[in-house]
BADREN-501980 format. One line per field, with one value per residue (C-alpha): chain; residue number from 1; y, x, z. Coordinates in nm, 2 decimals, decimal comma, padded with zeros to 4 digits. Layout:
BEGIN
chain <- c(A/...) .
resi <- c(NUM/...) .
py <- c(Y/...) .
px <- c(X/...) .
pz <- c(Z/...) .
***
This chain:
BEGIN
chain <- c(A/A/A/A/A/A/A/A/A/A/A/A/A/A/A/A/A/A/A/A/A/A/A/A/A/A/A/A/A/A/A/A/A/A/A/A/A/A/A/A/A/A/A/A/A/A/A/A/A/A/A/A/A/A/A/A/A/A/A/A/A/A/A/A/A/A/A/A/A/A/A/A/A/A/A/A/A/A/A/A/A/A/A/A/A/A/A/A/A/A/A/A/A/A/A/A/A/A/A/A/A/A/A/A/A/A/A/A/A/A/A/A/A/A/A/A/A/A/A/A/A/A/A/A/A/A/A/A/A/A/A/A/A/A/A/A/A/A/A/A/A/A/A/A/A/A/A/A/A/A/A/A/A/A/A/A/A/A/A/A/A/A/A/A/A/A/A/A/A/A/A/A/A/A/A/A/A/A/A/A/A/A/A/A/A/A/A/A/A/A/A/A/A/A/A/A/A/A/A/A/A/A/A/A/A/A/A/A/A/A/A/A/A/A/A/A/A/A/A/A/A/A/A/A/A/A/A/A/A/A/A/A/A/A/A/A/A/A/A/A/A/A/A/A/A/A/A/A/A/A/A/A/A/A/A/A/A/A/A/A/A/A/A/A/A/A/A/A/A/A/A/A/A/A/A/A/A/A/A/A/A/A/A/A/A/A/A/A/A/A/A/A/A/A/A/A/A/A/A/A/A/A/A/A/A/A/A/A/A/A/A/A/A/A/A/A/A/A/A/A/A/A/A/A/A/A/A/A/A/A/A/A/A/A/A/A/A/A/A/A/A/A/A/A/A/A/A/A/A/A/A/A/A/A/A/A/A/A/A/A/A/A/A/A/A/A/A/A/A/A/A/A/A/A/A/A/A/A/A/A/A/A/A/A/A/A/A/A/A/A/A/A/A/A/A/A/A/A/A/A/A/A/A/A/A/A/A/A/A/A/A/A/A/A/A/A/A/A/A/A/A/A/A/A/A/A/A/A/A/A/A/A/A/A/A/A/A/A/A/A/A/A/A/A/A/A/A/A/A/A/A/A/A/A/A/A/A/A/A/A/A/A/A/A/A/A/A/A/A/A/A/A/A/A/A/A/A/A/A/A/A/A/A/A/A/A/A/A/A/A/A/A/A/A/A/A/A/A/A/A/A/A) .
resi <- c(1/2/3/4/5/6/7/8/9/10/11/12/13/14/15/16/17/18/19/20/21/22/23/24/25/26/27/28/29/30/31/32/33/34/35/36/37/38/39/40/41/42/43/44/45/46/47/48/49/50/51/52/53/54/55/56/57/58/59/60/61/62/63/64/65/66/67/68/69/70/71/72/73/74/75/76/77/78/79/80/81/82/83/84/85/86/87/88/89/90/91/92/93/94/95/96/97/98/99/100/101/102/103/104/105/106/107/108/109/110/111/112/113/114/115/116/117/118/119/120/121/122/123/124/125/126/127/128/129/130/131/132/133/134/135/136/137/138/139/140/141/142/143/144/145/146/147/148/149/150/151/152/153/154/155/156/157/158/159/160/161/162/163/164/165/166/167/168/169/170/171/172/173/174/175/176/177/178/179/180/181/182/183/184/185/186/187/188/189/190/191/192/193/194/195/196/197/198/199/200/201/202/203/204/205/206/207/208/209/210/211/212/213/214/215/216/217/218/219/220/221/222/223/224/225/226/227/228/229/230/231/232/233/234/235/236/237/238/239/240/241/242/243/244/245/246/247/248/249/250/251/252/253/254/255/256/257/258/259/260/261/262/263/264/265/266/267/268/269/270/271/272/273/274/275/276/277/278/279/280/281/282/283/284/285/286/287/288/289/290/291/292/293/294/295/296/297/298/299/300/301/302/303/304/305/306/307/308/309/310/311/312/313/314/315/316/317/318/319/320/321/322/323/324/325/326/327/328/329/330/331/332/333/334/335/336/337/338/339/340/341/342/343/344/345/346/347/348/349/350/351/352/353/354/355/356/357/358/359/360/361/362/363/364/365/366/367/368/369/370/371/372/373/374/375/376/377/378/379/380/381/382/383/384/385/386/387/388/389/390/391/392/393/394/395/396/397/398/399/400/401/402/403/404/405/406/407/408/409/410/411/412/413/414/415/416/417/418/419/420/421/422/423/424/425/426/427/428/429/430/431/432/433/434/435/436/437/438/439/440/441/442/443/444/445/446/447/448/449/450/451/452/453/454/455/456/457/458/459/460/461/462/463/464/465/466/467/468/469/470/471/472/473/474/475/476/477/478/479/480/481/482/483/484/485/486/487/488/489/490/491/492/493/494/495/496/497/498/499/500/501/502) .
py <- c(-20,92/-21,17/-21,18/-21,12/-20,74/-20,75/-20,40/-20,29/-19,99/-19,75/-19,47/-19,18/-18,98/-19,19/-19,22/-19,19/-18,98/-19,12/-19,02/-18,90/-18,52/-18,51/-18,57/-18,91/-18,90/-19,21/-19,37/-19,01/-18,80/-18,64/-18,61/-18,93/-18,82/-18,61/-18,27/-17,94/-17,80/-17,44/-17,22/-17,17/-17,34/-17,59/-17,62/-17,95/-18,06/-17,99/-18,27/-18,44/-18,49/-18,86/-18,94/-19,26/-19,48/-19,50/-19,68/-19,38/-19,63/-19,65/-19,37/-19,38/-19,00/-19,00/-19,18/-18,98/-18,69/-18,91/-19,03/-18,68/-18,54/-18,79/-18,77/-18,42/-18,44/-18,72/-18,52/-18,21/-18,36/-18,55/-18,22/-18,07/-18,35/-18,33/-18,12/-17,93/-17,78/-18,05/-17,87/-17,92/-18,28/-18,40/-18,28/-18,49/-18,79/-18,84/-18,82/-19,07/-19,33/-19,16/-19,25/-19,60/-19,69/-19,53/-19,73/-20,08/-19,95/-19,88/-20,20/-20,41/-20,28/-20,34/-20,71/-20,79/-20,65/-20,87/-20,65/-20,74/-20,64/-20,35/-20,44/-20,27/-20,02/-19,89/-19,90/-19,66/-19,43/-19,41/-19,32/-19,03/-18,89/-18,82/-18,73/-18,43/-18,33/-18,31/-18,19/-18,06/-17,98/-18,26/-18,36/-18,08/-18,21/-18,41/-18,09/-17,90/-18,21/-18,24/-18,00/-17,96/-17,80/-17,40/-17,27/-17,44/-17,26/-17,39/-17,27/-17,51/-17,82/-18,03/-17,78/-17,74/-17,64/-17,71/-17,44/-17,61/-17,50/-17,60/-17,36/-17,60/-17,59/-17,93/-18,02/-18,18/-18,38/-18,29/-18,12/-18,25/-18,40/-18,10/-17,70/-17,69/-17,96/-17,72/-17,42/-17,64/-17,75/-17,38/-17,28/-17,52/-17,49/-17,13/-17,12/-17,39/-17,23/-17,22/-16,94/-16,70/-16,80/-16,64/-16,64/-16,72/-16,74/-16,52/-16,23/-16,27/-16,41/-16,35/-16,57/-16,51/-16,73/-16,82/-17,23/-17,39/-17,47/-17,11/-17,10/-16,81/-16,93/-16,66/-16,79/-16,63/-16,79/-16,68/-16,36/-16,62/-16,84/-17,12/-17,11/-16,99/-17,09/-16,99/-17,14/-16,99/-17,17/-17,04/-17,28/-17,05/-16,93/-16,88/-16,78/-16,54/-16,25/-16,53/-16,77/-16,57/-16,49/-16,88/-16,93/-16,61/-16,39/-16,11/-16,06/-16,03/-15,69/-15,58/-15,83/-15,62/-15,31/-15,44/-15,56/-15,24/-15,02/-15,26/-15,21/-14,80/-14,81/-14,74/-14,79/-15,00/-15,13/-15,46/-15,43/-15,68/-15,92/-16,18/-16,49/-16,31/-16,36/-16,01/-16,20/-16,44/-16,17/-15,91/-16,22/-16,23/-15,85/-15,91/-16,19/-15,85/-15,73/-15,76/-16,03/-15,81/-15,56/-15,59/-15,57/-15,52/-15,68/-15,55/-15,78/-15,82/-16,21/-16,34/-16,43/-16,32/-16,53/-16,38/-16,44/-16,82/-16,76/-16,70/-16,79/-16,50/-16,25/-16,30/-16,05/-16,02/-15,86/-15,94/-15,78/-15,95/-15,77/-15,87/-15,83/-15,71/-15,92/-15,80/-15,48/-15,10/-14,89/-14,51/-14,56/-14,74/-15,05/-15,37/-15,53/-15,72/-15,52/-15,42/-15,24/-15,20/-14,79/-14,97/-15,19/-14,91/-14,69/-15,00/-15,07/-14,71/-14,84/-15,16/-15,00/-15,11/-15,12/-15,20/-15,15/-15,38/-15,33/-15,62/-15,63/-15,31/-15,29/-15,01/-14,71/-14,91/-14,74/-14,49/-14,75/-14,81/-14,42/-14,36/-14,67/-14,54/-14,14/-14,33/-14,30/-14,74/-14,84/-15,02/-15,27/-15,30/-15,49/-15,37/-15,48/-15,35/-15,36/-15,13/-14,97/-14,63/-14,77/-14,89/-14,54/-14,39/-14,74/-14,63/-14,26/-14,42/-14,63/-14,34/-14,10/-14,39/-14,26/-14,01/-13,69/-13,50/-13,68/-13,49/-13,64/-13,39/-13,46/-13,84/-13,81/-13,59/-13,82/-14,14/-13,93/-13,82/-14,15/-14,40/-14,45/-14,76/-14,94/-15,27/-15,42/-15,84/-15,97/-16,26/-16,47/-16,74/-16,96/-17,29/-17,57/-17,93/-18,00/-17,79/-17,42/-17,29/-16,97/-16,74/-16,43/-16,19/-15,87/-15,63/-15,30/-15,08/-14,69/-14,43/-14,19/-13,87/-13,51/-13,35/-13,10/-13,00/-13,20/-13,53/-13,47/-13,71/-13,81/-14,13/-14,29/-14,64/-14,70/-15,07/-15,13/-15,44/-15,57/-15,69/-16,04/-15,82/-15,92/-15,56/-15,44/-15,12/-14,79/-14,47/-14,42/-14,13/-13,95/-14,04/-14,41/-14,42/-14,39/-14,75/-14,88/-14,84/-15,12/-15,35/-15,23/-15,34/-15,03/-15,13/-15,43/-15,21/-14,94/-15,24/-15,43/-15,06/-15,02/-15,36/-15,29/-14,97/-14,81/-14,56) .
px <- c(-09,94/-09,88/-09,57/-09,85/-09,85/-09,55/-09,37/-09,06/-08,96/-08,73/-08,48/-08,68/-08,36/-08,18/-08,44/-08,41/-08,64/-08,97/-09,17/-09,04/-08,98/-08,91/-09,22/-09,18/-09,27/-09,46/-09,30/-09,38/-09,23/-09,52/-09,61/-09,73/-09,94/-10,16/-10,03/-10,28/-10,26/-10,16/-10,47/-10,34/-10,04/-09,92/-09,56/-09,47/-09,35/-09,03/-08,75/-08,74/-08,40/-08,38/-08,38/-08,39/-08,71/-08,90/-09,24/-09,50/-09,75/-09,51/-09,74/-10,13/-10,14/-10,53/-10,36/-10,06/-10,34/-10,50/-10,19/-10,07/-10,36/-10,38/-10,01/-10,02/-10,36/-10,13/-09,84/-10,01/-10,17/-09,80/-09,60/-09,90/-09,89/-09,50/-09,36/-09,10/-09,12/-08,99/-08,78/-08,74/-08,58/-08,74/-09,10/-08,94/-08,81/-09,16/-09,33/-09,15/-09,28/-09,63/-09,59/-09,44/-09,75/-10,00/-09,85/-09,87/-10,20/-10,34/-10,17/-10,34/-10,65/-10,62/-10,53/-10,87/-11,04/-10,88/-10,65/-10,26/-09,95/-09,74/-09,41/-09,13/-09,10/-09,45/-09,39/-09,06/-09,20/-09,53/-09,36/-09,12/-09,40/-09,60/-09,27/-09,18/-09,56/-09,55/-09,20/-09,05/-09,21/-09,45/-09,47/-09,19/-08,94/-08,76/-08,72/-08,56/-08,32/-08,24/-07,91/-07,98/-08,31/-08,27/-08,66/-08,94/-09,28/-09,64/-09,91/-10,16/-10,10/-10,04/-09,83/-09,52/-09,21/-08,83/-08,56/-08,22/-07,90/-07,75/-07,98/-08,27/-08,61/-08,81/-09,18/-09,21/-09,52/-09,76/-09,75/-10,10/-10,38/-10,61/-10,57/-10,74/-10,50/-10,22/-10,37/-10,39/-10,06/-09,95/-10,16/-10,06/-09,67/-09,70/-09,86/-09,63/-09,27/-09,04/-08,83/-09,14/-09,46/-09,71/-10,13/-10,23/-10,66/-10,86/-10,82/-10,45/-10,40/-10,04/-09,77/-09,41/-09,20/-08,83/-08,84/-08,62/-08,36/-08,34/-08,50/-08,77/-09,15/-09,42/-09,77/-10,07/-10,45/-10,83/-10,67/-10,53/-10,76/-10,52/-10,29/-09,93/-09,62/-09,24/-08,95/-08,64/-08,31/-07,99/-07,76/-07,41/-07,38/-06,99/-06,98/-06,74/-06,66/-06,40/-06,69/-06,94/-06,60/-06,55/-06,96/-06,94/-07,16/-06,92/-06,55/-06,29/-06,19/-06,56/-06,46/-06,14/-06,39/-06,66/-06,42/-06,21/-06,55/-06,63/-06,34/-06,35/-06,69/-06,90/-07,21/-07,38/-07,74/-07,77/-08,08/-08,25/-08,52/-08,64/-08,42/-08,15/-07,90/-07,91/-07,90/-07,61/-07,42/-07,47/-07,30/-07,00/-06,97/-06,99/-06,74/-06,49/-06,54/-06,27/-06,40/-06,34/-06,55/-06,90/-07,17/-07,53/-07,82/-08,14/-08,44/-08,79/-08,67/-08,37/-08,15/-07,81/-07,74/-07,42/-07,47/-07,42/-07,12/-06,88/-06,59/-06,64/-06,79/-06,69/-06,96/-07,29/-07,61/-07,89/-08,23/-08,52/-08,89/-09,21/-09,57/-09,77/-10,11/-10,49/-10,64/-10,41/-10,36/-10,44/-10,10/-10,18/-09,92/-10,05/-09,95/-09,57/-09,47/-09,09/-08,99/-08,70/-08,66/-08,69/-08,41/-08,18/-08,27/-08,16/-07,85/-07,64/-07,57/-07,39/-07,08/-07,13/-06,88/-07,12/-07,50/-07,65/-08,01/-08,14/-08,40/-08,62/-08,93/-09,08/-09,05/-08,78/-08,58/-08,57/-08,35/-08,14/-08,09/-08,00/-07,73/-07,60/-07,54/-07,36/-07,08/-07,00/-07,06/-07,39/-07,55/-07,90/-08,08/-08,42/-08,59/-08,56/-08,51/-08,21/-07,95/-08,11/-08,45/-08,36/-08,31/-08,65/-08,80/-08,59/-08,72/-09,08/-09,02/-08,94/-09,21/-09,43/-09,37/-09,55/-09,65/-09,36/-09,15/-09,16/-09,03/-08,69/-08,63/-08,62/-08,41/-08,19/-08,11/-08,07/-07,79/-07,61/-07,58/-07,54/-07,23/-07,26/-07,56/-07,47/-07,75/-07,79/-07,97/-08,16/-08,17/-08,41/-08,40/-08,54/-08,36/-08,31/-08,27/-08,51/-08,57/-08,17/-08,16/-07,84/-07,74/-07,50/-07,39/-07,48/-07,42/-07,25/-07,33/-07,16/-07,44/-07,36/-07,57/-07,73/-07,95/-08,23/-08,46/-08,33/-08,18/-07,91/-07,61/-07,59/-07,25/-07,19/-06,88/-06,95/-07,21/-07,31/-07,14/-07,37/-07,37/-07,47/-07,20/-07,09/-06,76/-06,56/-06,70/-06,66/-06,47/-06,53/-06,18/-06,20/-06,24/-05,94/-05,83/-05,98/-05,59/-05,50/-05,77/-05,69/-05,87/-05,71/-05,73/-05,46/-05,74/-06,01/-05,81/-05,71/-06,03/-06,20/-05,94/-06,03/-06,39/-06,34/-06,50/-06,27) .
pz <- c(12,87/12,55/12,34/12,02/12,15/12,35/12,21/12,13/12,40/12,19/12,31/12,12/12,18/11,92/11,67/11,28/11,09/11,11/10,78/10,46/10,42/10,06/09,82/09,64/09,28/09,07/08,77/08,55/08,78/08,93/09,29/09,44/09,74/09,58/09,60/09,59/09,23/09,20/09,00/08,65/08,64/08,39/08,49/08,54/08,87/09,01/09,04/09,37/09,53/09,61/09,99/10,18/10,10/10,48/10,45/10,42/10,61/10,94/11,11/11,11/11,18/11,31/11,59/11,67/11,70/11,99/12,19/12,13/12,30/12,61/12,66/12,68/12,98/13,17/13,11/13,22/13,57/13,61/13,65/13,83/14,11/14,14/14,49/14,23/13,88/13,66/13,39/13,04/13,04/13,33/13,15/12,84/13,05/13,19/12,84/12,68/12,97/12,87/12,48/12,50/12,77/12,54/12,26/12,48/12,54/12,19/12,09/12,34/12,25/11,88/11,94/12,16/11,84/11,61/11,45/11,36/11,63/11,57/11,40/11,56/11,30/11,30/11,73/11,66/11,39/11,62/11,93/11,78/11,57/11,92/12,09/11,85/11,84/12,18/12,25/11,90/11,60/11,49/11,15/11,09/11,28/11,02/10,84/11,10/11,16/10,77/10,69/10,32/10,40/10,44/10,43/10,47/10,26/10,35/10,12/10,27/10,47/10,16/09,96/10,09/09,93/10,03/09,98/10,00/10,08/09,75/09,58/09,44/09,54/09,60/09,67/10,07/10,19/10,38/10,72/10,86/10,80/10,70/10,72/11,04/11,21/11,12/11,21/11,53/11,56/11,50/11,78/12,00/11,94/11,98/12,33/12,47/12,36/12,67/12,45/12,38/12,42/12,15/12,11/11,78/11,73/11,49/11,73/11,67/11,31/11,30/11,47/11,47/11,69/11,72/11,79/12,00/11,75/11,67/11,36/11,26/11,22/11,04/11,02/10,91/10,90/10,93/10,70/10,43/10,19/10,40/10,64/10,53/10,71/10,63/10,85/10,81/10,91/11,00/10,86/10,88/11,14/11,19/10,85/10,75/10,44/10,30/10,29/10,14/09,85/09,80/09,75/09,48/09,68/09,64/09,52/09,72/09,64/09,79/10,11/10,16/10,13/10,40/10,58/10,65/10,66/10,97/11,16/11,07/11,24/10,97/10,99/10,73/10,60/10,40/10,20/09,96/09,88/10,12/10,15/09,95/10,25/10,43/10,78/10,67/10,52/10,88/11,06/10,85/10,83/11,29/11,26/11,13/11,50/11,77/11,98/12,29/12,21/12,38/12,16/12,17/11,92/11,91/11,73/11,71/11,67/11,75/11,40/11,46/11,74/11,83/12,17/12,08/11,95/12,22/12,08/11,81/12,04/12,39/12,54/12,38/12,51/12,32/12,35/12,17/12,15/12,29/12,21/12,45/12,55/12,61/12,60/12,56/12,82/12,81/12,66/12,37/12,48/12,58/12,92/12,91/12,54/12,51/12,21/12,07/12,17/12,51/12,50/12,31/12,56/12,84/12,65/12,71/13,07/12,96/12,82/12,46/12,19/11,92/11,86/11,59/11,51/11,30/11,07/11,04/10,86/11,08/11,32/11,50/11,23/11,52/11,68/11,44/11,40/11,77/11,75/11,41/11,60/11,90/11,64/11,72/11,37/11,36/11,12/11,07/10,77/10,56/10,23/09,91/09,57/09,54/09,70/09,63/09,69/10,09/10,11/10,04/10,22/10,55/10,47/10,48/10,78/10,98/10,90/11,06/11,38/11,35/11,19/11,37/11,13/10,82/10,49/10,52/10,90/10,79/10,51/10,66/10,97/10,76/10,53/10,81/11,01/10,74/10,58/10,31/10,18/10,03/09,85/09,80/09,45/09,44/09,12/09,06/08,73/08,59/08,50/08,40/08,74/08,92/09,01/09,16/09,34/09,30/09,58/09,51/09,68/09,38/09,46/09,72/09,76/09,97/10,16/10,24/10,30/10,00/09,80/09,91/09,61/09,73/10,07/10,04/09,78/09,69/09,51/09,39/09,50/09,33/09,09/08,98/08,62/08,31/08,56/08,89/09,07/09,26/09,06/09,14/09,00/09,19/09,50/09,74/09,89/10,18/10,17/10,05/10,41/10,45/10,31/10,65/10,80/10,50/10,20/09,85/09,70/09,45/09,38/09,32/09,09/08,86/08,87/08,82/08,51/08,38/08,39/08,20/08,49/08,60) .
***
């Protein structure tokens, strides 16, 4: 072994970010690296956010592809040979001697042909990039390790766009080399998750996967022209109603309302758009429940993540749902499925306080109907467009379960077990500085049994002002009794006054 080659053996736990995550632009202010143009757009480019300038040219990717693949075989018949399972930080341990002698390796070889050493840089940016292909997220990762980044939406490998916590959307680089690497890396991340391993081929062209860090991953490809990718982040987590009032997603007169409505045991439904904060807003309306209460979450993927919150919720079961694999039974379920019924039905023997039934966009409405008539004052989350809209799209989602479930039977059961419906706007505008996306809680109805025609009565007890944001407008009798759990109803008569509402 020379000193030409000799290279430089990092600790890949304490590396920094090894590419750039955030497009550069040239000396216009376009996209440097070539980005895919969009069909029939002539919109110029969106402002960049400036980051740290990393050499681009650290990481040969065509090479992190290779060492990623032969660590992975060594890695594989290492574990296989040991006398005990290795777990997860023993598996990771071992790999990193696997990368830094593939590196010395590749190195070596490159010198006997002629070519240049490594500099240390190119040696550290090489050795995390096949570290957190292997282990983390690949080309991702610095994504999921950067805290201004909220959402991360991949039309393609090369088009990739950055939602931000801040509000602005940016352009990222690439995630791969080519579609078909990420379709790939996509099926390779989803077969070898520890949390919830997942198949993902043409037979199964969907993927949804919680990663490691938590975070939500939706794929789709072979159905797609490419494939698609969105990664949603949970940034606040111990978020709370006073929060949500300081960031202007609702006033604090609607906090006081939410907040007494929670502890009365109402049950609630937070509809809106996608991304407009329904998840985000369900945690703070949780964080109004006494810690000692136990409570139960029920998910197709985990995103509340009260359970990793113990200092807010002391006891937490949560239940997450999994696909089932290979062919249906006489049945129709697949081998290893657990619904969400399932789990419901599980929960009644573990002396829960609270039943919260995230996000339904199908017949596990029927959940979410069976927490709401426990009486425990359930949340559950949907999209929609309005307040009065979630209704008839929860109307909808029931009847899927089958043609016993007539259009009155569904409507009926929704009026009678959901109190409030508070509905989240999403905003999106152009500016100087980029695209900036605005939520606000926009509207709040009381629903309640009705006429025959519709089924159910619907009354805004807020309704959003010539802004959006949710003012008071009509309060029902007997909310009124919500004074007595901390609701300022002398701060909604005045601000209903005010507003020329009353």
């Amino acid at each position: 072994m020379t000193d030409s080659w000799e290279p430089y053996r990092p600790d890949i736990t304490s590396l920094p970010l090894f590419a750039p995550h955030l497009r550069p632009v040239d000396g216009n202010g376009n996209p440097a690296n070539g980005k895919r143009p969009t069909a029939g757009s002539t919109d110029q480019p969106r402002p960049v956010h400036e980051v740290p300038d990393i050499d681009a040219d650290a990481v040969d990717w065509s090479i992190v592809a290779s060492l990623r693949s032969q660590a992975s075989d060594q890695l594989s018949r290492a574990v296989a040979a040991q006398a005990t399972q290795l777990d997860r930080p023993a598996q990771e341990e071992l790999g990193r001697a696997v990368i830094l002698d593939l590196i010395e390796a590749t190195m070596a070889e490159a010198v006997k042909q002629g070519d240049p050493s490594w500099s240390h840089p190119r040696q550290r940016a090489t050795a995390r990039a096949v570290f957190d292909s292997l282990f983390r997220l690949g080309r991702l990762q610095p994504l999921l390790e950067d805290d201004r980044v909220e959402n991360i939406i991949i039309c393609g490998h090369d088009n990739v766009t950055l939602d931000l916590i801040d509000g602005a959307q940016v352009d990222g680089s690439p995630v791969a080399d080519s579609d078909q690497d990420l379709i790939d890396f996509l099926v390779f991340l989803g077969s070898r998750s520890e949390v919830n391993a997942r198949g993902f081929s043409e037979a199964q062209p969907r993927l949804h996967l919680r990663l490691d860090d938590g975070s939500r991953l939706a794929a789709a490809a072979w159905v797609t022209p490419c494939p698609s990718v969105v990664i949603r982040r949970h940034r606040l987590m111990e978020v709370t109603l006073d929060d949500l009032v300081r960031r202007q997603m609702l006033t604090p007169v609607a906090a006081s309302f939410l907040r007494a409505a929670v502890k009365a045991r109402k049950s609630v439904v937070v509809s809106g758009a996608q991304g407009a904060g329904k998840t985000t807003l369900v945690r703070a309306l949780c964080g109004e429940i006494d810690p000692s209460e136990a409570i139960g979450t029920f998910e197709t993927e985990y995103e509340l993540h009260l359970h990793q919150l113990p200092e807010r919720h002391r006891i937490v079961h949560a239940w997450e749902a999994r696909p089932g694999s290979g062919e249906r039974g006489p049945d129709g379920r697949q081998a290893g499925e657990f619904t969400l019924d399932e789990a419901l039905i599980d929960s009644f023997r573990f002396n829960l306080s609270r039943q919260i039934v995230g996000e339904v966009r199908g017949k596990e409405i029927w959940a979410m109907i069976k927490a709401m008539e426990s009486g425990t004052g359930s949340i559950s989350t949907t999209h929609a467009s309005d307040a009065i809209a979630a209704v008839r799209k929860l109307v909808t989602c029931a009847m899927e379960a089958g043609q016993h479930v007539t259009h009155d039977l569904a409507t009926s059961k929704l009026a009678a077990t959901v109190d409030l419906i508070v509905h989240l706007d999403l905003e999106s505008t152009d500016g100087p500085d980029g695209s900036h996306r605005t939520r606000r809680v926009a509207e709040i109805i009381a629903l309640a049994p009705g006429e025959r025609e519709t089924g159910f009565a619907a009354t805004h007890v807020f309704r959003g002002d010539d802004n959006g944001t949710a003012m008071p407008h009509v309060l029902p009798d007997e909310y009124r009794r919500l004074t007595r759990h901390g609701f300022d109803l002398s701060g909604y008569l005045t601000t209903q006054v005010q507003g020329g509402l009353e």
